[in-house]
C-alpha positions as CSV (number, residue, x, y, z in Angstrom):
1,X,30.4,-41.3,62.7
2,X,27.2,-39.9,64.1
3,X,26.4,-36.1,64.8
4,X,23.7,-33.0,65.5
5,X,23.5,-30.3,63.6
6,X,21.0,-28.3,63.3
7,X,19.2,-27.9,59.7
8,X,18.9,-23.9,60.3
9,X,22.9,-24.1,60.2
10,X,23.1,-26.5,57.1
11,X,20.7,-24.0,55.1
12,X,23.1,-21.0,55.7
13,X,25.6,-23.1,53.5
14,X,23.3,-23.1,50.5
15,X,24.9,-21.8,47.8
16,X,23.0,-20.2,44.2
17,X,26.0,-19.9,41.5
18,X,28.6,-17.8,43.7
19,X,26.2,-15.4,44.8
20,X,24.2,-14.6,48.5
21,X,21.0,-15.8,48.6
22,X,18.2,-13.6,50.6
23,X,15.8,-15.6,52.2
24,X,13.4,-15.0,55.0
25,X,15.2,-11.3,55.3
26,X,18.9,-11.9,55.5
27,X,21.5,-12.6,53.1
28,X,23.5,-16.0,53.8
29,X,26.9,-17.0,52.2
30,X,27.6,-20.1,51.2
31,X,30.2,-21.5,53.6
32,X,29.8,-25.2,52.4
33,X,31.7,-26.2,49.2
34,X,29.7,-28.2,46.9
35,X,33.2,-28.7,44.4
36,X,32.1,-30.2,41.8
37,X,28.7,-31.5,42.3
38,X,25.6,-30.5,40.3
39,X,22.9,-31.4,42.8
40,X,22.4,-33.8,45.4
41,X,18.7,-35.4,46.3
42,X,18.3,-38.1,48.9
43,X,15.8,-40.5,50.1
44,X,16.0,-42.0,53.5
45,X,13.7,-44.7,55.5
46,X,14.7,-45.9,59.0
47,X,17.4,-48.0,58.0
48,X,18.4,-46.7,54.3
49,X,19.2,-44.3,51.7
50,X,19.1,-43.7,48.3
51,X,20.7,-40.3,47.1
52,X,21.1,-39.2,43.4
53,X,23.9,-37.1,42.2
54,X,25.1,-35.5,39.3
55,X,28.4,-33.8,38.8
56,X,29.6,-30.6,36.3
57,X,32.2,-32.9,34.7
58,X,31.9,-36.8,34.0
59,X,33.9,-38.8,36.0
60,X,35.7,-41.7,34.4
61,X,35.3,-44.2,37.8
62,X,32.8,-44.6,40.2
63,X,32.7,-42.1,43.0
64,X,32.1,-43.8,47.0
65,X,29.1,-42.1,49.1
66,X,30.7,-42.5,52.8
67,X,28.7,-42.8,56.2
68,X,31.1,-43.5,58.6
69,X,32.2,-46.9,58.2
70,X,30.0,-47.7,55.6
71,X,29.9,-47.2,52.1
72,X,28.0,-47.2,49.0
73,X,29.9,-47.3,45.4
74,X,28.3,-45.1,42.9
75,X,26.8,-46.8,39.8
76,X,26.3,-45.2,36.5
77,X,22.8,-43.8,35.4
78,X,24.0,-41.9,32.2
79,X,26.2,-42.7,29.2
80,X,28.6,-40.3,30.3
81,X,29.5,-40.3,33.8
82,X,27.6,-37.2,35.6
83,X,25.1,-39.2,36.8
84,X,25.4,-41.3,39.8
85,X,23.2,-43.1,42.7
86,X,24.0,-44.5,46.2
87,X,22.5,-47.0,48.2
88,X,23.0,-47.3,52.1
89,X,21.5,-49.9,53.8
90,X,21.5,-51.5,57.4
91,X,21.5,-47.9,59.0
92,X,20.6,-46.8,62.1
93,X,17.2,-45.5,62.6
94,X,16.7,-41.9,64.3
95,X,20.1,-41.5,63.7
96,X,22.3,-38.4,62.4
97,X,25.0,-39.3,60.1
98,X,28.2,-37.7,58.3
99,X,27.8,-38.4,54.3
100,X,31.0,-37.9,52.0
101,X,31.6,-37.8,48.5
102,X,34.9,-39.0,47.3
103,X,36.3,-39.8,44.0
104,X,37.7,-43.2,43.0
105,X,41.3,-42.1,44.5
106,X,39.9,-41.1,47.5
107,X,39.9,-37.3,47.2
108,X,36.5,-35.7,48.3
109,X,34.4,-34.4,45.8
110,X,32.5,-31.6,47.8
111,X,32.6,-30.7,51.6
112,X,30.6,-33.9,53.9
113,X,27.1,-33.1,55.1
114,X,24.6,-34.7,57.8
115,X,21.4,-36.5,57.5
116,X,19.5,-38.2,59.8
117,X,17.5,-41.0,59.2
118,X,14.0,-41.6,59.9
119,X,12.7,-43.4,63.7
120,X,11.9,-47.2,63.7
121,X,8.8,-47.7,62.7
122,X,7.5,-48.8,66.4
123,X,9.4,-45.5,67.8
124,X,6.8,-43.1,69.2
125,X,8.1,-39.4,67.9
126,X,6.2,-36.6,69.3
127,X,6.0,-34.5,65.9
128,X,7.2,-34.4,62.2
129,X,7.4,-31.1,59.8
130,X,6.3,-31.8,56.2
131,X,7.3,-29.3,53.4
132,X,5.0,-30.0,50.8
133,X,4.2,-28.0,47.0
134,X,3.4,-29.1,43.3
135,X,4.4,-28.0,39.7
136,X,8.0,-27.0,40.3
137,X,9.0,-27.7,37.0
138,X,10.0,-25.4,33.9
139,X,12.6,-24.9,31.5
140,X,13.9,-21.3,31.7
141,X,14.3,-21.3,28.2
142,X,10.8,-21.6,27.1
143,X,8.9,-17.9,26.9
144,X,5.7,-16.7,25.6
145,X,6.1,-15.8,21.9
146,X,3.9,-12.9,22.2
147,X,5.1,-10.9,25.3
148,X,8.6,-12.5,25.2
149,X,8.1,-12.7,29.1
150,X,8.5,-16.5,30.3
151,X,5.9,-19.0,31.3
152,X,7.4,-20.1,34.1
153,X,8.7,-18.5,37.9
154,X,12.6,-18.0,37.1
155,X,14.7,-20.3,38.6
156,X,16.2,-17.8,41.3
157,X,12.7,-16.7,42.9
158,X,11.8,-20.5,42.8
159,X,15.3,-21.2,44.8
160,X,14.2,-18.8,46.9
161,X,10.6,-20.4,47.5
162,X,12.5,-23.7,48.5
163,X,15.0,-22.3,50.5
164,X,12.2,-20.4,53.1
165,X,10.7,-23.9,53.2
166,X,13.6,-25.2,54.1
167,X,14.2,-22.8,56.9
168,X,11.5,-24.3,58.5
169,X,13.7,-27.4,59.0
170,X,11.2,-30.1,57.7
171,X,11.6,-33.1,58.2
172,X,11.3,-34.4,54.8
173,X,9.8,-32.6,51.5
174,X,7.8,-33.9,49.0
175,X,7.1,-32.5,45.6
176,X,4.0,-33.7,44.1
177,X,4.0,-33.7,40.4
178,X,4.7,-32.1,37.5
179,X,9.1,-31.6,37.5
180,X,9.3,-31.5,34.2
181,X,6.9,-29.5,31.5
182,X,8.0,-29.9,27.9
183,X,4.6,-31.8,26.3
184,X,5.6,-32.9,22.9
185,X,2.3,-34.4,21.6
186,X,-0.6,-32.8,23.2
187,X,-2.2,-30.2,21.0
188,X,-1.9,-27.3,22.9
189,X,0.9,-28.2,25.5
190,X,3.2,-29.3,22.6
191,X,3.5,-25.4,21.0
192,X,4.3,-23.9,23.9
193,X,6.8,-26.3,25.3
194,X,7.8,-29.1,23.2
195,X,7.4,-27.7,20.0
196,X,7.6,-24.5,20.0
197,X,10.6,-22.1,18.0
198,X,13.0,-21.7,21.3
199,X,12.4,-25.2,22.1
200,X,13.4,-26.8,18.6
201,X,16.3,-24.3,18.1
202,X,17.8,-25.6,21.6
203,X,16.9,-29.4,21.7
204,X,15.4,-30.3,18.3
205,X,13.0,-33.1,18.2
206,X,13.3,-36.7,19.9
207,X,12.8,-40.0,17.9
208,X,10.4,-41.8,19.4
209,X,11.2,-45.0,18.4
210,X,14.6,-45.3,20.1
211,X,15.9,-45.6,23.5
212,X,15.9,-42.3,25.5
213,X,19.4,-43.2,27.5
214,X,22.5,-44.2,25.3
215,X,21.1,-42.7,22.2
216,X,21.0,-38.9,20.9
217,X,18.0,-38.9,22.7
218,X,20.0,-38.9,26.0
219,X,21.5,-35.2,25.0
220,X,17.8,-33.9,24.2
221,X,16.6,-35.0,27.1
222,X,19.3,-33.6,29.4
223,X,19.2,-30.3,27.8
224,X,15.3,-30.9,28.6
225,X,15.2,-31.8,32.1
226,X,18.7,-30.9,33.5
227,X,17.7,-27.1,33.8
228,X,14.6,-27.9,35.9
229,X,15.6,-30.5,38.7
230,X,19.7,-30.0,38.9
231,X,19.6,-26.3,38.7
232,X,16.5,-25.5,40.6
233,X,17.6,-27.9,43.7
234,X,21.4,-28.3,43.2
235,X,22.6,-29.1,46.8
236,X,20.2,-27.5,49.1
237,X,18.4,-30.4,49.7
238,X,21.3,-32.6,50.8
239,X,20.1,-32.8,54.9
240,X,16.3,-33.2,53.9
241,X,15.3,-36.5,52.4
242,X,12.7,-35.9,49.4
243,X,10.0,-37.7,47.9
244,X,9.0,-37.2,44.6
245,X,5.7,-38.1,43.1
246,X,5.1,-38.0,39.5
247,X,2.2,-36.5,37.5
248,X,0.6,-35.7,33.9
249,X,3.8,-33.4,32.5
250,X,6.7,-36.1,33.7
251,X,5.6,-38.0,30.7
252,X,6.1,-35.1,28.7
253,X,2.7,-34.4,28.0
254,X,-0.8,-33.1,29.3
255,X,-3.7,-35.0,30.4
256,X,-6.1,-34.4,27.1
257,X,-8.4,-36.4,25.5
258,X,-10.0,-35.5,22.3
259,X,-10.7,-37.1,18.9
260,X,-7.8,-35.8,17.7
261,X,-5.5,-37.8,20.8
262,X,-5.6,-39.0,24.1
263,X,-2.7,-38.8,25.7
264,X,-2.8,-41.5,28.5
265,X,-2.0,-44.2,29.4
266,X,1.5,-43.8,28.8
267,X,2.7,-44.4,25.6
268,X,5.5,-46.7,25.5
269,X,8.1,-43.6,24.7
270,X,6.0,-41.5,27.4
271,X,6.8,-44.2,30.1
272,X,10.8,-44.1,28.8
273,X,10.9,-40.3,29.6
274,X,9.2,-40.7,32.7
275,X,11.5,-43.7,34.0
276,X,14.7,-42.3,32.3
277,X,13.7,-38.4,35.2
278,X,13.0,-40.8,37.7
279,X,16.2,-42.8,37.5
280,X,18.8,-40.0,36.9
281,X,17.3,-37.0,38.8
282,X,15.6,-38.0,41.6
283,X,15.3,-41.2,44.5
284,X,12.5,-43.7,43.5
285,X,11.1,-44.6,46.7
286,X,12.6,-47.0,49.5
287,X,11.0,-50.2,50.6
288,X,8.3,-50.6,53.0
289,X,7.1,-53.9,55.3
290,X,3.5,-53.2,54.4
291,X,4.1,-51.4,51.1
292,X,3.7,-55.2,48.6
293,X,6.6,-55.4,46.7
294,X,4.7,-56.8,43.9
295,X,2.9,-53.4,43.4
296,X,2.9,-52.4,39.8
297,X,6.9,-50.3,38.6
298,X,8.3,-52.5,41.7
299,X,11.5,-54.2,41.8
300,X,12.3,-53.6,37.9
301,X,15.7,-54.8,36.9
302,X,17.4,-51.1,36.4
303,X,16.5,-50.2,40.0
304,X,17.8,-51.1,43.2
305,X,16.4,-54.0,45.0
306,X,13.4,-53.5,46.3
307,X,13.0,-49.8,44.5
308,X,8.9,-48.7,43.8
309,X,9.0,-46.5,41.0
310,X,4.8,-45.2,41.4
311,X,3.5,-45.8,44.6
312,X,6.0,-44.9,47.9
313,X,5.3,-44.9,51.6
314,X,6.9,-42.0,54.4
315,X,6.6,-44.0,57.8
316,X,7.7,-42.2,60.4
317,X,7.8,-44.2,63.4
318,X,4.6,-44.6,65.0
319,X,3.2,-40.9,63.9
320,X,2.8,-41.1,60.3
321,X,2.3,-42.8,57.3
322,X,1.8,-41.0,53.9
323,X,1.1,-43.1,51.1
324,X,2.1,-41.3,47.5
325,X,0.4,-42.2,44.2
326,X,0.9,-41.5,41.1
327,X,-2.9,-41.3,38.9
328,X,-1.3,-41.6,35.7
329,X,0.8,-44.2,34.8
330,X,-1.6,-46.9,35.0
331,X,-5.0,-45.4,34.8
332,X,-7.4,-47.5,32.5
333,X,-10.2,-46.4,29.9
334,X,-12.7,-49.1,30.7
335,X,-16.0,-48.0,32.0
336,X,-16.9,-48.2,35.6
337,X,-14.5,-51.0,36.6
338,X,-11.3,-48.8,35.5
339,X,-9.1,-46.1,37.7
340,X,-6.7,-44.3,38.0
341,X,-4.6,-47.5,40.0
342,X,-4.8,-50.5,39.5
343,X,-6.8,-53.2,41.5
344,X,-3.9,-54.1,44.0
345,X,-2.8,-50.3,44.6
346,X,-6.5,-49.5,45.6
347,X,-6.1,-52.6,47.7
348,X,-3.0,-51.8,49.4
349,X,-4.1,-48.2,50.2
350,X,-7.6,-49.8,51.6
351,X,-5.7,-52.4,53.6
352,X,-3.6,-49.5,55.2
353,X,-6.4,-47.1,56.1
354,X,-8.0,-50.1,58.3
355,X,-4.9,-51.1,59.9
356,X,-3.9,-47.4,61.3
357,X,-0.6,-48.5,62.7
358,X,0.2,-45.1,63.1
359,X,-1.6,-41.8,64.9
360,X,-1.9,-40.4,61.1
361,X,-2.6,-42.3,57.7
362,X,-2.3,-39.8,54.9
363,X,-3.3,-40.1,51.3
364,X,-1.6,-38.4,48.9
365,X,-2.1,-38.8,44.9
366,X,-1.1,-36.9,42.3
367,X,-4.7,-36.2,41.2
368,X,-6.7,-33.7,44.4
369,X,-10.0,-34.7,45.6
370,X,-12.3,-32.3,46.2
371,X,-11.8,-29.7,43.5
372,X,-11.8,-29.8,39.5
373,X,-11.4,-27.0,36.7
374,X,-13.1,-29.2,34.6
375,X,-10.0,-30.8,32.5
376,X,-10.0,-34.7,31.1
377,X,-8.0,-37.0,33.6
378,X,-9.9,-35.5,36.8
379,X,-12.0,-37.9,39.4
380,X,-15.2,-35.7,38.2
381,X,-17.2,-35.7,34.9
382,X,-17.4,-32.0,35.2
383,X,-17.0,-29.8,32.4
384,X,-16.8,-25.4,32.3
385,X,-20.2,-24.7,31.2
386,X,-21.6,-21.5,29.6
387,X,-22.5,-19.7,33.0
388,X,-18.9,-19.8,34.2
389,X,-19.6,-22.5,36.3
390,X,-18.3,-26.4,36.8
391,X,-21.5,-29.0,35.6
392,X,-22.1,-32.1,34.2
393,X,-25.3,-31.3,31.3
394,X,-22.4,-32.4,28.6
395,X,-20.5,-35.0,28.7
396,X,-16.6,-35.0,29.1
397,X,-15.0,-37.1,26.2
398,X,-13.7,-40.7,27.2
399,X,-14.2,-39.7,31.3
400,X,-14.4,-43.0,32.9
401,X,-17.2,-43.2,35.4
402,X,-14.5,-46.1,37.4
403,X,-12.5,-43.0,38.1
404,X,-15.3,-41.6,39.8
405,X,-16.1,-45.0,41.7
406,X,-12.6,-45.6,43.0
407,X,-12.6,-41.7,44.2
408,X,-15.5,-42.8,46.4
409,X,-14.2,-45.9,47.6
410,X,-10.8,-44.2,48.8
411,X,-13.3,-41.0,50.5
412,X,-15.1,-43.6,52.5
413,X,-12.1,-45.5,53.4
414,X,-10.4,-42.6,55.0
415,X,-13.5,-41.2,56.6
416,X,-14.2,-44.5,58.5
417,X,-11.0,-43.8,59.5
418,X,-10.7,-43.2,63.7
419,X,-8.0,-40.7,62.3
420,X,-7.8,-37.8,60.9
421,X,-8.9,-38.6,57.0
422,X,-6.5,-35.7,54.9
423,X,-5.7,-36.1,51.5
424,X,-2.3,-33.8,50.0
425,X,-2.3,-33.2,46.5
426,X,-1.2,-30.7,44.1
427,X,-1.8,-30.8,39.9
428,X,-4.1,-27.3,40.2
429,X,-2.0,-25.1,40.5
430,X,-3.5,-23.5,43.9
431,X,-3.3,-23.3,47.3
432,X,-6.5,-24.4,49.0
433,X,-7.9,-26.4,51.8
434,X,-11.2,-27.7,53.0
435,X,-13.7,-30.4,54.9
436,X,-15.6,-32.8,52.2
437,X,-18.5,-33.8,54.2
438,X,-20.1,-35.4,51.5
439,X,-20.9,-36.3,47.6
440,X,-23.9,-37.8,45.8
441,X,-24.7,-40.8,48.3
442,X,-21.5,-40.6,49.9
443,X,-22.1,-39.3,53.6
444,X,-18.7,-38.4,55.4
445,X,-20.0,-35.8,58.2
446,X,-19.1,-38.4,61.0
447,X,-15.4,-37.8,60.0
448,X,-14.8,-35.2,57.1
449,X,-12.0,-35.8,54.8
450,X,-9.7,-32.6,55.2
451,X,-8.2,-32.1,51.7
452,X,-5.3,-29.7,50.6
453,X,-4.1,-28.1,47.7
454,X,-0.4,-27.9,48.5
455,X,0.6,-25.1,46.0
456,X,2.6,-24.9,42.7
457,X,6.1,-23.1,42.5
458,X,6.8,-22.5,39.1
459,X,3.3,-21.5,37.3
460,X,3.8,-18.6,35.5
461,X,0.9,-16.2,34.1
462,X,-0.2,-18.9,31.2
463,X,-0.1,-21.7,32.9
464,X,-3.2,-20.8,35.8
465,X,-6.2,-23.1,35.8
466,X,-8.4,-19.6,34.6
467,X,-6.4,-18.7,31.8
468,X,-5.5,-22.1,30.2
469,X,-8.9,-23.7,30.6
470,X,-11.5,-20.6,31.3
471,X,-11.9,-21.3,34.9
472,X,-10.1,-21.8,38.5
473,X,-10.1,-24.6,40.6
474,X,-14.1,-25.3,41.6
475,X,-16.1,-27.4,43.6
476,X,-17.5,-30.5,41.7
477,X,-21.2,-30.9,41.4
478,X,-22.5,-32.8,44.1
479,X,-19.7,-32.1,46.4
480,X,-20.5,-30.4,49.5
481,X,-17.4,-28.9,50.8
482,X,-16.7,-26.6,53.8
483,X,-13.7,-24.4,52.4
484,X,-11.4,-23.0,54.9
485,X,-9.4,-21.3,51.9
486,X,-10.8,-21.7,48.5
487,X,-8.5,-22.7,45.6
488,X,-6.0,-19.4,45.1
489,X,-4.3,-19.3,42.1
490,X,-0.7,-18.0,43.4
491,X,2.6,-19.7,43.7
492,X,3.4,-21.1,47.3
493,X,3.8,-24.0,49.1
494,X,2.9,-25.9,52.8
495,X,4.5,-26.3,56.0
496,X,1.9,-29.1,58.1
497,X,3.4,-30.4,61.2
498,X,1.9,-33.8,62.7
499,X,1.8,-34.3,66.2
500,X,-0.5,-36.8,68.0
501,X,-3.6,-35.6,67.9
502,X,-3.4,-32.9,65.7
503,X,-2.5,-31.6,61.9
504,X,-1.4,-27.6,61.9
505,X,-0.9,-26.3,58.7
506,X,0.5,-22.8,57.0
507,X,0.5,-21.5,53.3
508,X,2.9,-19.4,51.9
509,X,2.2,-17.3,48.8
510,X,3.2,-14.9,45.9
511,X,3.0,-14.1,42.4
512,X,4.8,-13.1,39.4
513,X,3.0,-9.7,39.5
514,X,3.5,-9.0,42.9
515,X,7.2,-7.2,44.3
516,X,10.3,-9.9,43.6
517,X,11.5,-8.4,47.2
518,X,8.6,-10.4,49.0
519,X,10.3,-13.6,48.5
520,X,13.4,-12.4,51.0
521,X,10.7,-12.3,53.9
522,X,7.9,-14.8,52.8
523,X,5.2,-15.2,55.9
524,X,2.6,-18.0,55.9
525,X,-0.7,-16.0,54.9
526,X,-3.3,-18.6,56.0
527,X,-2.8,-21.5,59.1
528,X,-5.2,-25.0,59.2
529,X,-5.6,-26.8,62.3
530,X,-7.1,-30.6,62.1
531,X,-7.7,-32.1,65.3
532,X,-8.5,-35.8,65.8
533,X,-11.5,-36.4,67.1
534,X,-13.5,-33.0,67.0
């Protein structure tokens, strides 16, 4: 059963507790029933989809995900039956389709919903609306010992972030990085999330040398992660497929390196927590013709066939092609032939940037190019020096000049590019955007890589690049950058529509300290055109 409905309408059925929601100036009442379902996130490609569920009470039988005649049995992620995903395949592309929930007897489990999947890939769409941000993550629970005020955005203003995005009707989200902060390691992450007094009280501490699912661990790190993904996106999100990159914090720690620890590569544990999110919470991402299916955190057994768990492709028909990275899991520590990917990712993502099947090729790692506030697992060497301002007279401990190398490899790549070069990212906690025309050696005036700092939902007053590390968001040394909004250190996110020729982009913005009533009307404060060619 096919259908059109528009995704303005579907929003006026999202639903916070019992209550109204204000967004963009009006109050809406949740009309659809989401019974008893927790949250809903799907994934879609052209011809699939992969949606992730959880439920407020654990259901003894498999629930059945419905799209018209076809149907997807649920299979259990959790030991105790509230988490579920569903796999549709051999869908029709471009197409608009009914989705139920219905318990083993039959009997639906929340009101049915529409999503449309993506075009064919050789489909020639005239446009597609991204709804793009960072650092959404952060457990309500977790407050600043001295003020007693919390770290984080509270849940309800973020809700209310996501849901003015979404009243843009985009035609897929993607949250880059950073869903989940509780660092339990890292020296200074550690005592205000992990291991801190609230923290211990409510989830006590995880032992690291058992399994994180079927163990007690599985209750720690529910209370952990439940509060930040389930109850920050709970079913708004069930018309707009979503992409979900990881980053530093969804291993549960920082990016530090110091004689006292260096937190990455993963740890074994580190890479448990980080799967264990991935495969209850949120979609890993859905196969691609061109994406090789051999990439590293492919096609493991406790995925679906053909699941990526790192490294993800949005094609959308003929128009776009975003490929997602994460920097973390599989950076290496050796000298100038490491990275932050691996040999055949950078391969992959070089391989695509020549072919330009599609009007736009967009890169989009977890870690931004262009900017640095002077922390360990960065592209640059740079370090905060004693004038206030990013250099490299010091060196940063265990920075991998490969980093750096592979950074310029992927710049020249996209530059050479007949396209327009951009690069999304997040991890800073800023809004920003700018034209790299060049660095060191590296000349890229013919075609300047347009880079953007998406924006981070959740940072509270503790978490800003200038008050944890001494400094905001800069530009590198040797960078030459033309800025058409330098690095701002406020909560927001990005609306960038792609049509053929052409990238338009607007930032939304606001702060803890600024009125709560701002949110029911937020405007874009600053717009970004692209054009291909100029």
């Amino acid at each position: 059963m096919s259908m059109r409905i528009s995704r303005r309408r579907l929003l006026e059925g999202s639903l916070y507790g019992a209550a109204a929601v204000a967004v963009r100036g009006y109050a809406q009442q949740s009309e659809w029933q989401p019974g008893i379902v927790r949250h809903l996130l799907p994934a879609v490609s052209h011809d699939r989809l992969l949606l992730k569920a959880s439920f407020n009470n654990p259901l003894a039988a498999a629930p059945t995900l419905r799209a018209g005649l076809r149907t997807a049995s649920g299979v259990r992620l959790d030991s105790s039956g509230e988490f579920f995903r569903f796999d549709l395949t051999e869908l029709e592309p471009a197409s608009t389709h009914e989705l139920a929930l219905e318990d083993a007897g039959g009997t639906p489990l929340c009101d049915p919903w529409p999503i449309s999947t993506f075009p064919d890939p050789a489909a020639a769409p005239a446009r597609f609306r991204l709804f793009v941000y960072t650092c959404a993550g952060g457990h309500p629970a977790t407050m600043n010992p001295d003020t007693g005020s919390p770290y984080w955005v509270s849940i309800e203003n973020r809700r209310k972030m996501l849901l003015t995005g979404l009243s843009y009707e985009p035609d897929a989200m993607i949250a880059i990085g950073d869903h989940v902060y509780w660092d339990l390691l890292s020296p200074v992450g550690s005592v205000m999330l992990g291991n801190a007094p609230e923290a211990q009280r409510l989830v006590g501490a995880f032992t690291r040398d058992m399994p994180v699912l079927g163990t007690d661990n599985e209750r720690r790190f529910k209370t952990v992660v439940t509060p930040q993904i389930c109850d920050l996106y709970g079913t708004d999100f069930r018309s707009t497929p979503v992409f979900f990159v990881q980053d530093d914090h969804d291993y549960f720690e920082n990016d530090e390196a110091t004689e006292e620890m260096v937190t990455f590569p993963p740890d074994d544990f580190m890479l448990r927590l980080a799967r264990a999110t991935q495969r209850l919470y949120y979609p890993e991402f859905l196969p691609d013709a061109n994406r090789p299916a051999g990439l590293p955190s492919s096609g493991a057994a406790d995925r679906p066939p053909g699941m990526a768990e790192s490294y993800g492709t949005l094609r959308y028909g003929n128009l776009l092609e975003i490929m997602m990275y994460d920097c973390r899991r599989y950076m290496t520590l050796t000298g100038p032939v490491g990275g932050f990917l691996p040999e055949t990712v950078e391969a992959w993502l070089m391989r695509r940037m020549a072919a330009e099947e599609t009007r736009h090729v967009v890169n989009l790692p977890s870690t931004p190019v262009g900017w640095s506030a002077g922390k360990w697992g960065e592209w640059y060497p740079d370090l905060l020096e004693a004038n206030g301002q990013l250099g490299v007279t010091q060196a940063k401990y265990l920075w991998q000049s490969g980093w750096n190398l592979q950074h310029n490899r992927l710049l020249q790549a996209a530059s050479a590019m007949s396209g327009i070069p951009l690069f999304l990212s997040g991890d800073l906690h800023a809004l920003g955007e700018g034209r790299i025309l060049g660095y060191g050696d590296l000349d890229l005036r013919r075609n300047p890589v347009v880079s953007v700092l998406a924006g981070p939902i959740s940072t509270g007053p503790r978490a800003w690049p200038s008050a944890w590390r001494g400094t905001p968001p800069l530009t590198p040394t040797g960078i030459e950058l033309d800025a058409g909004l330098d690095p701002l250190e406020k909560n927001g996110f990005s609306i960038i529509d792609f049509t053929e020729d052409r990238i338009e982009g607007q930032m939304f913005s606001w702060k803890m300290d600024e009125p709560v009533e701002d949110l029911d009307n937020l405007q874009p404060f600053h717009r970004f055109t692209a054009v291909r060619g100029a």
